[in-house]
C-alpha positions, -999 to +999 in steps of 0.1 A: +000+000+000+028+026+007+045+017-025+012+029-043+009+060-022+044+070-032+041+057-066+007+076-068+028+109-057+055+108-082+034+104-112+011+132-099+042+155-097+055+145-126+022+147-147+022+186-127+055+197-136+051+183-175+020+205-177+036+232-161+066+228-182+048+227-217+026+262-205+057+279-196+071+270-234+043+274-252+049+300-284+018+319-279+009+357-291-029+356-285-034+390-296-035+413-324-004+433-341-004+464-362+026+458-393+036+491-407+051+488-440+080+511-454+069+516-486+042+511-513+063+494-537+049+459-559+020+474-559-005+469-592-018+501-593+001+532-609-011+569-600-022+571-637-049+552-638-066+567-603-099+550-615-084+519-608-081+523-566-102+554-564-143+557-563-156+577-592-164+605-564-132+606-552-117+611-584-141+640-596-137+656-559-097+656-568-104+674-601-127+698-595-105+707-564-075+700-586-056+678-557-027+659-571-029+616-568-001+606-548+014+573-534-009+577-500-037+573-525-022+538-535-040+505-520-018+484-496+006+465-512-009+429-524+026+414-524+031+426-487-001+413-473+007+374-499+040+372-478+024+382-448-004+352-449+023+329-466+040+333-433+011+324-413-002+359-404-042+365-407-048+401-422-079+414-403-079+453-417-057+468-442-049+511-440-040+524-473-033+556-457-012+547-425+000+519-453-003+490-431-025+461-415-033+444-384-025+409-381-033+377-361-016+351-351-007+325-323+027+319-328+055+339-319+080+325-349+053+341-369+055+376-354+096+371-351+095+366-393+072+394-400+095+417-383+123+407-401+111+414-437+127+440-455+094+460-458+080+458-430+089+493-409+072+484-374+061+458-360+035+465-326+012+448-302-021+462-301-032+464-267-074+459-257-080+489-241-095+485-202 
């Protein structure tokens, strides 16, 4: 009976400290990340064909106003956001004009990737606010 007891025990302990072990280790990022990109490069659109990206309104607005098209005006990059969900990142909202996205994802190899891509200029947790 006291061999069971102790037997009993040790499992119990172990089967604690492999749990313990395996939360502690676990790559997890639960939460959402803003990717800022440097640049609007690879993109499909060109600023000569604004009727491409733009609404019709838009683009009559900017001529009777006679307002310039410029690379703010240019969707996100299609290329940037492929690599991103290549990589194992889920876009959930795009910004053409802060030129970035935020991301999900549960695995911090993930995050440690997207950061190290050549276009990508910052890389930032979004917080829930309380």
């Amino acid at each position: 009976m006291f061999i069971f007891i102790k037997t009993r025990i040790f499992i119990s302990g172990f089967l604690f400290f492999l749990v313990f072990h395996l939360a502690s280790n676990a790559q997890i990022a639960p939460h959402k990340y803003w990717v800022q990109f440097a640049d609007k490069q690879h993109s499909n659109f060109s600023l000569d064909k604004p009727d491409e990206f733009l609404s019709l309104r838009a683009v009559e607005r900017r001529e009777i106003y006679n307002i310039a098209y410029d690379s703010l005006d240019l969707p996100v990059s299609q290329y940037y956001c492929n690599t991103i969900q290549q990589l194992g990142g889920e876009i959930l909202l795009r910004s053409k004009w802060l030129n970035g996205v935020v991301v999900y994802t549960t695995d911090t190899t993930v995050l440690d990737t997207i950061r190290k891509l050549s276009f990508v200029k910052q890389l930032r947790h979004i917080r829930k606010k309380k």
